[in-house]
N, C-alpha and C positions, 0 to 999 in steps of 0.2 A: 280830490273831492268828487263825490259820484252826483249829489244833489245839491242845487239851492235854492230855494222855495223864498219868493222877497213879497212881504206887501201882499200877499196874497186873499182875496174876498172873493165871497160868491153869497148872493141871498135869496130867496127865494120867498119874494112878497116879502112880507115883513119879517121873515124869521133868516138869520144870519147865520147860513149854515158854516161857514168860511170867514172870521174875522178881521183882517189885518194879522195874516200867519206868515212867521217869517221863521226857519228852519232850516238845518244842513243834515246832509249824510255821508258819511264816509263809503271808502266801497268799501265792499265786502257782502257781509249781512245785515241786515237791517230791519229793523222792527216800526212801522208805526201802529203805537196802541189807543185805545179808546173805548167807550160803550157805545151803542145806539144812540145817531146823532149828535156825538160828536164832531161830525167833519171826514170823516174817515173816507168815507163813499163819494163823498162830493171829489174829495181832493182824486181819489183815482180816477171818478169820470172826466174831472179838468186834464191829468195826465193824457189819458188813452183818447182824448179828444171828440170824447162824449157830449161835454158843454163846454161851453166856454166861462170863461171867470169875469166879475165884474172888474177884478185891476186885480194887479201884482204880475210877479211873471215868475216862470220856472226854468231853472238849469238845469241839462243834466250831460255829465261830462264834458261841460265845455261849450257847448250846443244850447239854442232852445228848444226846449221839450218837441214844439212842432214840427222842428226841424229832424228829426231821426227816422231813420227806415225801419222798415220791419226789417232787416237781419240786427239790428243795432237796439229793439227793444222789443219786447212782448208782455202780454198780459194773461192773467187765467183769473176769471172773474169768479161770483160764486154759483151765479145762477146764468151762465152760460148751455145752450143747447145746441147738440151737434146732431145732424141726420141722424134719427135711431134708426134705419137700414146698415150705416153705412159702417166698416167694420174699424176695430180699434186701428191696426197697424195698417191700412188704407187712410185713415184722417189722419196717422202720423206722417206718412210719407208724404200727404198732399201738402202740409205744415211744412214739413223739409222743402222740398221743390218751391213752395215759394217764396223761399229764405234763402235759398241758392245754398243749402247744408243738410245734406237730406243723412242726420246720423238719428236714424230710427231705430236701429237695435239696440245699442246704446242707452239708448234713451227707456227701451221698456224692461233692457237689465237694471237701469237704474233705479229706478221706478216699479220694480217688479211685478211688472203686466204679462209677462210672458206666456201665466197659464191662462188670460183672457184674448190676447192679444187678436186671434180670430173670432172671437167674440161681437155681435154689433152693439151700438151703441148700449140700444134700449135692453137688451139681454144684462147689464151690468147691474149689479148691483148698486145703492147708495154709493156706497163708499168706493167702489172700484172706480163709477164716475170722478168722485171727487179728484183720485187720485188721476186719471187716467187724463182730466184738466186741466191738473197742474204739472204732471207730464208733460203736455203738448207745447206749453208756453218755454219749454228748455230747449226743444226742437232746434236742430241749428244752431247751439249756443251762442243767442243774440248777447249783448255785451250787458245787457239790463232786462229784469223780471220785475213786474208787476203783479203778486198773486194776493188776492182778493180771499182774504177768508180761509185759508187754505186747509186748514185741520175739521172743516165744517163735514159733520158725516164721517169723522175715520174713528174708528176705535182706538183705543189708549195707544197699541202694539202699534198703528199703521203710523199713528201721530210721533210715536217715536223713533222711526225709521226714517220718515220725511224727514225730523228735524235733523236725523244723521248726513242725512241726503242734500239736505242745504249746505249745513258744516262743511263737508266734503266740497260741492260746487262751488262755493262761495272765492275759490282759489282762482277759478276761471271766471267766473259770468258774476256779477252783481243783481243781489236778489234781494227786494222791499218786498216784508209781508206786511200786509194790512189786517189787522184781524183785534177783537176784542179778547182773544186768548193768547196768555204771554207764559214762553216756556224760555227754560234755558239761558237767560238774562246773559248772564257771563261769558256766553260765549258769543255774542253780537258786540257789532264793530260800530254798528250807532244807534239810538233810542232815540222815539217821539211819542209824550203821550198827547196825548189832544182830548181835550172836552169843550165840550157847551160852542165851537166852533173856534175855540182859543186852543194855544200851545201851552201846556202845564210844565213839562220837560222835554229837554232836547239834550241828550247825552251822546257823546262822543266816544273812541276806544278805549282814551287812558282814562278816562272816567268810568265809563262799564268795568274794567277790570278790577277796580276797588272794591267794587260791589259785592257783598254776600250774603244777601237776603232785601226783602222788598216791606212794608208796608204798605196796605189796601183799606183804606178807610170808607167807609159808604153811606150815604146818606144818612140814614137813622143812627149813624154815630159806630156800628160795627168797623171794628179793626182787626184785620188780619196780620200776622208777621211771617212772610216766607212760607207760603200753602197757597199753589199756585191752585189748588185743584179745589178747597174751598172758596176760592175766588168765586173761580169757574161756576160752582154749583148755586152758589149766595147771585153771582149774576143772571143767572139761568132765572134760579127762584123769582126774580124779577125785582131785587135789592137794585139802587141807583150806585153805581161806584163814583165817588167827588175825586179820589185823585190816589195815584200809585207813586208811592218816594220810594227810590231806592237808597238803601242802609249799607256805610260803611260794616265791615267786623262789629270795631265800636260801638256805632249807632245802633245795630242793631243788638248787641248782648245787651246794654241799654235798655230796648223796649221789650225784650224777653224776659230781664229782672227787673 
């Protein structure tokens, strides 16, 4: 087991951002999903020891969450800022070195920084940023990743690279994305959706593998079946998503006829 989240709350004045959330995750890859204010951001500032929580408490391999070093976990947040002097493959290396794993090259073949790599911060573009943040948090292959949003600012081609690039890691390093954009279902090893600061689902590997196709219901009563990209757009547009079920084969020929 990578995670286990018990009992967990956090409020803020009177709104409840964090419930009584109680959830697991396997290792591998891992998704937690949700919209704006769900719970999503709170639970990673609890992790990364941003705030603290009003009760529950968090595992993770074994350990409390407090308890782990930086070579043993990292994070890539979304609104994260690095020295814009300072150049890309300089803030990789200084990442390395203080993780006691300094595999920088690696790291920007994988992530294919190469042709900015000399590049400073503030010279990047959107999206090379994005990429170039969620890069650093793999620095050293800590045992566990926290990436915050991570498709935020990539174009379709970069967003589908990344998610190759996970696939691939996911054999070494254990990787939790947080993010309100959900691709590739079937091939994560565990699901969490989260709303209104409650756990809607919490799926497992032999549970994801059943899977082939999703339904996305949203506030005004719109339902989507398997169009992960009208989601996307219908969320964007500023539609409320109430909850994402995943569909057997069955279930879902089902809500297609």
């Amino acid at each position: 087991m990578l995670l286990e989240c018990s009992n967990l709350s956090k409020s803020y004045g009177s709104v409840k951002a964090l419930d009584n959330v109680s959830f697991t995750l396997e290792k591998g890859l891992s998704f937690i999903l949700g919209p704006n204010g769900s719970g999503k951001t709170t639970f990673i500032k609890i992790v990364s020891n941003i705030i603290t929580p009003d009760s529950g408490e968090i595992m993770i391999l074994g350990k409390h969450y407090l308890d782990l070093k930086p070579s043993e976990i990292a994070f890539s947040f979304e609104k994260t800022v690095f020295p814009p002097s300072v150049r890309v493959i300089d803030c990789l290396h200084a990442v390395g070195e203080l993780r006691g794993n300094d595999n920088t090259d690696e790291i920007i073949s994988l992530f294919d920084l190469e042709s900015v790599k000399t590049k400073k911060f503030r010279e990047l573009s959107q999206g090379y940023k994005r990429r170039f943040l969620v890069a650093s948090a793999f620095v050293g292959f800590p045992d566990v990743v926290f990436l915050d949003e991570p498709f935020s600012n990539v174009d379709i081609v970069a967003k589908k690279k990344m998610m190759e690039t996970f696939i691939e890691l996911r054999k070494e390093i254990n990787i939790v994305v947080v993010s309100h954009v959900f691709t590739n279902l079937s091939e994560l090893d565990s699901l969490v959706v989260l709303y209104n600061g409650k756990v809607m689902k919490n799926l497992g590997k032999d549970k994801l593998r059943e899977i082939h196709g999703f339904k996305a219901v949203f506030e005004d009563g719109t339902v989507v079946i398997n169009d992960v990209e009208k989601v996307n757009r219908l969320i964007f547009s500023g539609k409320r998503l109430t909850s994402i079920e995943p569909l057997s084969l069955e279930r879902w020929l089902m809500e297609l006829f």
